[in-house]
N, CA, C and O atoms as CSV, one atom per row, in Angstrom:
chain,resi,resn,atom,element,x,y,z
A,1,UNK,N,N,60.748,34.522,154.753
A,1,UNK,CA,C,60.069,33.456,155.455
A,1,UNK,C,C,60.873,32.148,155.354
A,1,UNK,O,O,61.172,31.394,156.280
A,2,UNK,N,N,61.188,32.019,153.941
A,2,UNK,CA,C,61.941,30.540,154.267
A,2,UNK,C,C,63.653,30.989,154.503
A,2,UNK,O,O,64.244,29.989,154.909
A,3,UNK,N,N,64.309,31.818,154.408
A,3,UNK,CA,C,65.087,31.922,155.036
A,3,UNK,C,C,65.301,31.646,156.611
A,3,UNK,O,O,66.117,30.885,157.131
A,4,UNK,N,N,64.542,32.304,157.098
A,4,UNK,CA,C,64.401,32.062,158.757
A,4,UNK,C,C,63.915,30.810,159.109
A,4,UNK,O,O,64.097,30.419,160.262
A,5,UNK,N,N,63.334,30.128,158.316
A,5,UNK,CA,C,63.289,29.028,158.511
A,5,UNK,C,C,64.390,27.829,158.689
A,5,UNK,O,O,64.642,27.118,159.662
A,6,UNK,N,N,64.970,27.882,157.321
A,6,UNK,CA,C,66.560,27.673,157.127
A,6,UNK,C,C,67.568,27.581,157.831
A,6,UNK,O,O,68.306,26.639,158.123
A,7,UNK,N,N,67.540,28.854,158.135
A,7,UNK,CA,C,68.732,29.429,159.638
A,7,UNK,C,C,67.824,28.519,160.828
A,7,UNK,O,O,68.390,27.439,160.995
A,8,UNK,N,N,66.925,28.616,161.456
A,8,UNK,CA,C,66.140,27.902,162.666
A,8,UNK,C,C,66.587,26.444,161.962
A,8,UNK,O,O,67.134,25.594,162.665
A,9,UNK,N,N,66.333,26.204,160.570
A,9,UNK,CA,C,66.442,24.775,160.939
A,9,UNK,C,C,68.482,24.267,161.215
A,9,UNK,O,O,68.970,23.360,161.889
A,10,UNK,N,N,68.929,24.983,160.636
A,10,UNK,CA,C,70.820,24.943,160.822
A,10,UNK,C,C,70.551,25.086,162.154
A,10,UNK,O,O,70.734,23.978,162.658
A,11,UNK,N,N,70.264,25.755,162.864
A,11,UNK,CA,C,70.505,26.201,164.367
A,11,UNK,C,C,70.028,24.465,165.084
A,11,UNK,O,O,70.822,23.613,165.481
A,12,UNK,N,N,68.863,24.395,165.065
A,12,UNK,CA,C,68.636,23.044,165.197
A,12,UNK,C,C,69.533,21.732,164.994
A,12,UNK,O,O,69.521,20.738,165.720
A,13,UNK,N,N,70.042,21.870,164.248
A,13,UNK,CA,C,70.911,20.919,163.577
A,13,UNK,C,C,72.323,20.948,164.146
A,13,UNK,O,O,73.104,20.000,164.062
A,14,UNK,N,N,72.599,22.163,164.755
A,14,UNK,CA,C,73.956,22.179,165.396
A,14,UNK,C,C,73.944,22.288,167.271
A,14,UNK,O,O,74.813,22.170,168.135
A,15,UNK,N,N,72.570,22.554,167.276
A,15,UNK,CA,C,72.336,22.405,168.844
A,15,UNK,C,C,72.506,20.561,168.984
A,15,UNK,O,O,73.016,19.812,169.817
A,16,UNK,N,N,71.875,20.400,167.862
A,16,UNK,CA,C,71.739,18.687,167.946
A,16,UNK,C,C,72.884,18.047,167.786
A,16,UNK,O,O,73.064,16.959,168.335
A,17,UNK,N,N,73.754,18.590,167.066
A,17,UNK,CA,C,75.073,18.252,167.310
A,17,UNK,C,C,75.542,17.870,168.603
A,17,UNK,O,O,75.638,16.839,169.270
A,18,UNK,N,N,75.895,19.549,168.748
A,18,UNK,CA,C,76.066,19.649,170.485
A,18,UNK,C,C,75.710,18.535,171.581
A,18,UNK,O,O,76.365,18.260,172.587
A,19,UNK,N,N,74.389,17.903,171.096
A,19,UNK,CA,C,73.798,17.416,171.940
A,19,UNK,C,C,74.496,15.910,171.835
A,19,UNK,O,O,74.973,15.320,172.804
A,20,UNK,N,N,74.473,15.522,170.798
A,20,UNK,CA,C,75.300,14.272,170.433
A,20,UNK,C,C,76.522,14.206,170.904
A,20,UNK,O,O,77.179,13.197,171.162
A,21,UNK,N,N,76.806,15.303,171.007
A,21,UNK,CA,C,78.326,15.088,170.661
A,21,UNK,C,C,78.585,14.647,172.930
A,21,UNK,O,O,79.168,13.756,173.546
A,22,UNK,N,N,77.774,15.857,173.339
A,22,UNK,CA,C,77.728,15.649,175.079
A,22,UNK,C,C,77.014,14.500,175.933
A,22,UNK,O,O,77.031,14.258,177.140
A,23,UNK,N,N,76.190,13.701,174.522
A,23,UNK,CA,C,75.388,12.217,174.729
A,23,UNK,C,C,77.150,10.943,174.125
A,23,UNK,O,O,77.148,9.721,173.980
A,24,UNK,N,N,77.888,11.555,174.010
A,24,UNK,CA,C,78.693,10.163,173.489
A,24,UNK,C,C,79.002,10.012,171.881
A,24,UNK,O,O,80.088,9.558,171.520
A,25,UNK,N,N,77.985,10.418,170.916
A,25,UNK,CA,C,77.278,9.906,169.891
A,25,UNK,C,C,78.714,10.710,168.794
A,25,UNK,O,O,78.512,11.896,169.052
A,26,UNK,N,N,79.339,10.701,168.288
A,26,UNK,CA,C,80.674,11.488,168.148
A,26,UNK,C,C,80.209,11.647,166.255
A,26,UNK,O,O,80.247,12.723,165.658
A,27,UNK,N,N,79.917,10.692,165.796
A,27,UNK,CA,C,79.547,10.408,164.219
A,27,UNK,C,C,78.653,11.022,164.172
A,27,UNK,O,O,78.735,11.960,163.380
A,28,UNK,N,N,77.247,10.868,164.995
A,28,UNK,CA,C,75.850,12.063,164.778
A,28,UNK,C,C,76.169,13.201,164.883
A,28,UNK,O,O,75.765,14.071,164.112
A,29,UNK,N,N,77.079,13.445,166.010
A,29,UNK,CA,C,77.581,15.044,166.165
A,29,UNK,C,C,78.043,15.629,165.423
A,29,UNK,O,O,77.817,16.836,165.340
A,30,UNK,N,N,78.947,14.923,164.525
A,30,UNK,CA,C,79.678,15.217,163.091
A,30,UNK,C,C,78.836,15.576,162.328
A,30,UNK,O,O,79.002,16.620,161.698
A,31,UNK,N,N,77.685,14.800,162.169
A,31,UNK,CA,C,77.063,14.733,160.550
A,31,UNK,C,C,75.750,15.980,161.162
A,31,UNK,O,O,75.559,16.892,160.358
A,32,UNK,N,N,75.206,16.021,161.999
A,32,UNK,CA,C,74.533,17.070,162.881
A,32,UNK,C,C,75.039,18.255,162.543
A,32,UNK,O,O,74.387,18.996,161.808
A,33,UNK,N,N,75.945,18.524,162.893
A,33,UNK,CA,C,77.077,19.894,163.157
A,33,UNK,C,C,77.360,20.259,161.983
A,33,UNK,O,O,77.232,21.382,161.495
A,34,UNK,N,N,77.921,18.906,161.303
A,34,UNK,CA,C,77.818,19.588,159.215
A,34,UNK,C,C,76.641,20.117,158.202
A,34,UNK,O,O,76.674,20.799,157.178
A,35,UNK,N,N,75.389,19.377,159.088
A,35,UNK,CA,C,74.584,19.885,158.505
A,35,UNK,C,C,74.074,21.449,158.784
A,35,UNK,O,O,73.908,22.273,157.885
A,36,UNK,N,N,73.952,21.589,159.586
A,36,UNK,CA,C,73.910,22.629,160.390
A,36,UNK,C,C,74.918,24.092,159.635
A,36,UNK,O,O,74.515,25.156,159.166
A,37,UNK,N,N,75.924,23.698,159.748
A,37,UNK,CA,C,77.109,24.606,159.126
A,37,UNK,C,C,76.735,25.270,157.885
A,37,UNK,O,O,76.758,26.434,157.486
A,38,UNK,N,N,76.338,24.007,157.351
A,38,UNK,CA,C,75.804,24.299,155.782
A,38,UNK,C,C,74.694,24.852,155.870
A,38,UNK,O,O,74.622,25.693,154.974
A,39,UNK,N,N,74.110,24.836,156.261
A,39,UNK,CA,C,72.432,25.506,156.421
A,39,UNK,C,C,72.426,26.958,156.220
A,39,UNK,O,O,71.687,27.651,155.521
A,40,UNK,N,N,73.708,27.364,157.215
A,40,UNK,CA,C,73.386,28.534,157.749
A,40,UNK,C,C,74.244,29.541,156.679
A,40,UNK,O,O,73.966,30.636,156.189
A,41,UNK,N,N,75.631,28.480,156.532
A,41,UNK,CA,C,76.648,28.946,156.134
A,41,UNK,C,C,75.919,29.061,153.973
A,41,UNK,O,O,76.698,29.420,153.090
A,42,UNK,N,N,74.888,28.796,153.756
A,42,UNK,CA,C,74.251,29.063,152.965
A,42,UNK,C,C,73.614,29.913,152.074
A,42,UNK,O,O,73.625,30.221,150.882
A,43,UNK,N,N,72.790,30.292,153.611
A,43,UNK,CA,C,71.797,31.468,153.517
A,43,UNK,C,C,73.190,32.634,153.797
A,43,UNK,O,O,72.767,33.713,153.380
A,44,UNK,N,N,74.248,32.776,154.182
A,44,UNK,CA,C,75.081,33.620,154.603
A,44,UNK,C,C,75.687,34.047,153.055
A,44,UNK,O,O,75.598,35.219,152.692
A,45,UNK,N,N,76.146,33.281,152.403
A,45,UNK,CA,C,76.711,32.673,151.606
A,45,UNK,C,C,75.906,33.635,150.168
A,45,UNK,O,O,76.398,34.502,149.446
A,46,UNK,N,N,74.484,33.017,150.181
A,46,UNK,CA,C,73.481,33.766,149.310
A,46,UNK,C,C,73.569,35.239,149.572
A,46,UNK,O,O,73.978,35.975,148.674
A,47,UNK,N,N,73.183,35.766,150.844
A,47,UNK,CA,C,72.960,37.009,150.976
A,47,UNK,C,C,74.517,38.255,150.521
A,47,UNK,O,O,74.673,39.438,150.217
A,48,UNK,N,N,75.269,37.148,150.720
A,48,UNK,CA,C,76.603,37.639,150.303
A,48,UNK,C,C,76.763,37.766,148.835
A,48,UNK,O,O,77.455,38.740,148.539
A,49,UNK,N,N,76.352,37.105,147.867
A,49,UNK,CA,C,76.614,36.037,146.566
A,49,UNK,C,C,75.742,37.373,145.958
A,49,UNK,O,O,76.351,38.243,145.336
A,50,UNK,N,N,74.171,37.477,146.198
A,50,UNK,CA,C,73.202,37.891,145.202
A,50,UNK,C,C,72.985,38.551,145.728
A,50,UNK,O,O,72.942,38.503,146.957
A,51,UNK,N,N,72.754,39.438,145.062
A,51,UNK,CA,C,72.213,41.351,145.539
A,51,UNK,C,C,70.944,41.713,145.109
A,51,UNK,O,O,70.305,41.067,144.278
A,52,UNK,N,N,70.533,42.803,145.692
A,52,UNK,CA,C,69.427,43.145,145.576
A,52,UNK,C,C,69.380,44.320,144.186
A,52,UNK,O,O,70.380,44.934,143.814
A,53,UNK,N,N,68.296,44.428,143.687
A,53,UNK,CA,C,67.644,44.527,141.818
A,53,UNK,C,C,68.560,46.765,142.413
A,53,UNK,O,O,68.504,47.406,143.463
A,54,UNK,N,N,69.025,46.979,141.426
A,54,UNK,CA,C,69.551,48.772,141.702
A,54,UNK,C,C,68.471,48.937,140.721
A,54,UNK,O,O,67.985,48.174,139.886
A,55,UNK,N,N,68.151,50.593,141.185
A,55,UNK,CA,C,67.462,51.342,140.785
A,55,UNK,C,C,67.395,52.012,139.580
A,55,UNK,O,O,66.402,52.372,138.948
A,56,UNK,N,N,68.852,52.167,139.278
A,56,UNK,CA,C,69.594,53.083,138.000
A,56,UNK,C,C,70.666,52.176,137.770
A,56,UNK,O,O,71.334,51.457,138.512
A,57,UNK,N,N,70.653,52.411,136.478
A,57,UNK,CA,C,71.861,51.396,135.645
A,57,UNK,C,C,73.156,51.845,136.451
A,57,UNK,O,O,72.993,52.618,137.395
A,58,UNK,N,N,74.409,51.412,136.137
A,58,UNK,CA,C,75.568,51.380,136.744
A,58,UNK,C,C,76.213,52.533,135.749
A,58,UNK,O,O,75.913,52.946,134.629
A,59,UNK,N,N,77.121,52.812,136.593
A,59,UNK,CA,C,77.805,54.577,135.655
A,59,UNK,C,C,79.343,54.030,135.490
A,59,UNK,O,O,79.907,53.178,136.176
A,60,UNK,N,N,79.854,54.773,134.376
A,60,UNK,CA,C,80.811,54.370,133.792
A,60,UNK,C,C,81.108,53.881,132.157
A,60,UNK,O,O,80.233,53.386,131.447
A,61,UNK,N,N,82.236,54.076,131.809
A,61,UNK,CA,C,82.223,53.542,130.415
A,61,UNK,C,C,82.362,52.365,129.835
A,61,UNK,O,O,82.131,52.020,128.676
A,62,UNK,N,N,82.889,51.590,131.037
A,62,UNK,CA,C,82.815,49.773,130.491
A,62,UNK,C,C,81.569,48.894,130.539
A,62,UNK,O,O,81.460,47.776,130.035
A,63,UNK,N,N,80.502,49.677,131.331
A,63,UNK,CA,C,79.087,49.234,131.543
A,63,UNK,C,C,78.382,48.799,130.201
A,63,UNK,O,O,78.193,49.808,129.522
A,64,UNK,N,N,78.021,47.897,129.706
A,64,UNK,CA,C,77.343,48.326,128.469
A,64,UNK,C,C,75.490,46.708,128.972
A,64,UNK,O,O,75.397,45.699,129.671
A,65,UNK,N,N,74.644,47.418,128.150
A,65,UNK,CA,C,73.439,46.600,128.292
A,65,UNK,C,C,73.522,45.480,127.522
A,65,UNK,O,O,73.772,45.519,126.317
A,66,UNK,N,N,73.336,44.539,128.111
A,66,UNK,CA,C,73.227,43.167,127.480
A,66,UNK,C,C,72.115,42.834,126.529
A,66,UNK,O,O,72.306,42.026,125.620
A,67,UNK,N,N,71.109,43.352,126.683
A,67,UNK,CA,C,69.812,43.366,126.050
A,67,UNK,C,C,68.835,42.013,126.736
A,67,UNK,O,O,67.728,41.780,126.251
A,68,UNK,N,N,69.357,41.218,127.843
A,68,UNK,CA,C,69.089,40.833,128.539
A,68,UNK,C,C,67.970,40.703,129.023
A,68,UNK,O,O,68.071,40.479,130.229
A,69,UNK,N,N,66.738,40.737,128.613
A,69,UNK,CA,C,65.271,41.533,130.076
A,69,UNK,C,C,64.797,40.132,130.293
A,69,UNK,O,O,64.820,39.204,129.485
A,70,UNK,N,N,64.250,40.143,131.847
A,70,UNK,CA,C,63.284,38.965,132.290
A,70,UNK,C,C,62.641,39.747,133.375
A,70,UNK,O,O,63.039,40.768,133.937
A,71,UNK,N,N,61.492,39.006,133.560
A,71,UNK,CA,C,60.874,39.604,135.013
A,71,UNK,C,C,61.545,38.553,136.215
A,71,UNK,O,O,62.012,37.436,135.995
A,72,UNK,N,N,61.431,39.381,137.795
A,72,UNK,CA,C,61.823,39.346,138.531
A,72,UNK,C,C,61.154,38.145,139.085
A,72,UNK,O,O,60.360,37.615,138.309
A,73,UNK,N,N,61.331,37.437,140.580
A,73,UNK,CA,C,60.343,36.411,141.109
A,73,UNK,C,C,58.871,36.744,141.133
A,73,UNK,O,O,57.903,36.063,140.796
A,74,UNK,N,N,58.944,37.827,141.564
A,74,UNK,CA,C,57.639,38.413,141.665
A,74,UNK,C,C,56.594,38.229,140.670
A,74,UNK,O,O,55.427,37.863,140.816
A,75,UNK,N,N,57.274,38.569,139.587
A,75,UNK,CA,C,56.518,38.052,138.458
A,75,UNK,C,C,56.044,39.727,138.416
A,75,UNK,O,O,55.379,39.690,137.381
A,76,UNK,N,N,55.982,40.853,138.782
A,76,UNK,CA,C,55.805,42.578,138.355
A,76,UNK,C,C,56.763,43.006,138.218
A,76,UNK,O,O,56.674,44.021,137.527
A,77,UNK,N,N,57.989,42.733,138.591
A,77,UNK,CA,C,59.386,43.936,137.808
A,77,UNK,C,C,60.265,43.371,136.835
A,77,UNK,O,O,60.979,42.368,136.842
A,78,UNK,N,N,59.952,44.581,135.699
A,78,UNK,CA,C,61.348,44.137,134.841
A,78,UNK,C,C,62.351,44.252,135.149
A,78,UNK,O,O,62.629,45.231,135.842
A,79,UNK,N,N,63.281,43.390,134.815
A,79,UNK,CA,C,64.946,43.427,134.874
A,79,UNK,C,C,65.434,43.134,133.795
A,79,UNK,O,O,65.343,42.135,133.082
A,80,UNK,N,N,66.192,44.476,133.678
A,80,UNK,CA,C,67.835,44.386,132.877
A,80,UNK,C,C,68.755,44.125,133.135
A,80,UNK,O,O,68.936,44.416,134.318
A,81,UNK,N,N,70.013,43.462,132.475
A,81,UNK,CA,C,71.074,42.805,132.945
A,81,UNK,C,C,72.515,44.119,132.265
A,81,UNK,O,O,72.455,44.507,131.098
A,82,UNK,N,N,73.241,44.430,132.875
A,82,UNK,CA,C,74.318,45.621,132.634
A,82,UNK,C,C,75.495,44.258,132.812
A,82,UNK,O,O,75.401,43.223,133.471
A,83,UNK,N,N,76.877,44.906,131.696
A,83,UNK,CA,C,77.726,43.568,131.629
A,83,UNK,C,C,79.023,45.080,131.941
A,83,UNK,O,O,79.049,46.183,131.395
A,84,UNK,N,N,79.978,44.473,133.057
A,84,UNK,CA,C,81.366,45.193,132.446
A,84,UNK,C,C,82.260,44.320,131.806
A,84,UNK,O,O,82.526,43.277,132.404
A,85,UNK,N,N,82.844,44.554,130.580
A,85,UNK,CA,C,83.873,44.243,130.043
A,85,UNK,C,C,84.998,43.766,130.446
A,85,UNK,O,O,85.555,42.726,130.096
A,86,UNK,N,N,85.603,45.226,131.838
A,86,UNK,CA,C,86.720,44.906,131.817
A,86,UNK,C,C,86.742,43.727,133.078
A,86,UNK,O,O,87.538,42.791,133.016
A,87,UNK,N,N,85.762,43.881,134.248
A,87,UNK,CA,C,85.588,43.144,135.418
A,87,UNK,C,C,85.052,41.900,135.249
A,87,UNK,O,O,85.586,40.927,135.781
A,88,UNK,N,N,84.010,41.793,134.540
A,88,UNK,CA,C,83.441,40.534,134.318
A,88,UNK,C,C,81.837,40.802,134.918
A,88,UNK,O,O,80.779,40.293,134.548
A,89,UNK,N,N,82.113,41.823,136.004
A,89,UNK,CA,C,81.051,42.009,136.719
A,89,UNK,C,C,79.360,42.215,135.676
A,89,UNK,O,O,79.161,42.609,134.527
A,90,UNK,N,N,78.402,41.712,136.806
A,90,UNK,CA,C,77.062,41.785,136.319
A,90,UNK,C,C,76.015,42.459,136.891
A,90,UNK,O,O,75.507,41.847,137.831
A,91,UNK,N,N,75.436,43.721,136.577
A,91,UNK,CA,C,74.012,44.365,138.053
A,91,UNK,C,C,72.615,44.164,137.068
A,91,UNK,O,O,72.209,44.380,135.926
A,92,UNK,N,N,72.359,43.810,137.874
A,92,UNK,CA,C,70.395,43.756,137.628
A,92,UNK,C,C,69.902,44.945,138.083
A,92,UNK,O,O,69.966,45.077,139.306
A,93,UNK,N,N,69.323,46.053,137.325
A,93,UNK,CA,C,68.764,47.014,137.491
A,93,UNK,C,C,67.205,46.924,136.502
A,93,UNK,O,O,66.939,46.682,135.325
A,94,UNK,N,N,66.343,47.302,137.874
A,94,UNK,CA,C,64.758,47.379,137.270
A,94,UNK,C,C,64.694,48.286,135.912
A,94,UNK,O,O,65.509,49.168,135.647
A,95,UNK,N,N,63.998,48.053,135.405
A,95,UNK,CA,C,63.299,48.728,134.113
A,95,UNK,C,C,63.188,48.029,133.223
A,95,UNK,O,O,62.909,46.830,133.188
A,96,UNK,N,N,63.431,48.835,132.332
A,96,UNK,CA,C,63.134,47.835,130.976
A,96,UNK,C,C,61.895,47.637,130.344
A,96,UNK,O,O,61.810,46.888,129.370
């Protein structure tokens, strides 16, 4: 929900650009158009960045459990945090 919101409001923000920019207005269009960028380029950004909770821990021998647990936004699923050693990498897998 507030994602799409987000994106509608970037979209807004760069139509308004547009609009500035074909009204004369060259500085609004700028700061319009940047905002906009960022908006979207955000939520893009996130969905790229943070992943969604895996089902089963991660396989392999550098995997090891952090001992890590918190609940999720939701506030009903546990999460565990899995660390690799050699990558640096981090997965959130339910349980716990």
């Amino acid at each position: 929900m507030l994602r799409g919101f987000v994106i509608a409001a970037g979209l807004l923000f760069v139509a308004g650009g547009f609009l500035a920019f074909s009204r004369g207005a060259i500085a609004a269009g700028i700061v319009f158009g940047i905002n906009g960028v960022v908006c979207i380029g955000g939520i893009v950004f996130e969905r790229y960045r943070y992943k969604r909770l895996q089902s089963l821990p991660p396989t392999g021998t550098d995997w090891r459990l952090t001992g890590e647990k918190f609940l999720d936004e939701d506030g009903k699923t546990n999460v565990e945090v899995w660390f690799n050693s050699t990558t640096g990498a981090r997965r959130y897998v339910k349980g716990g």
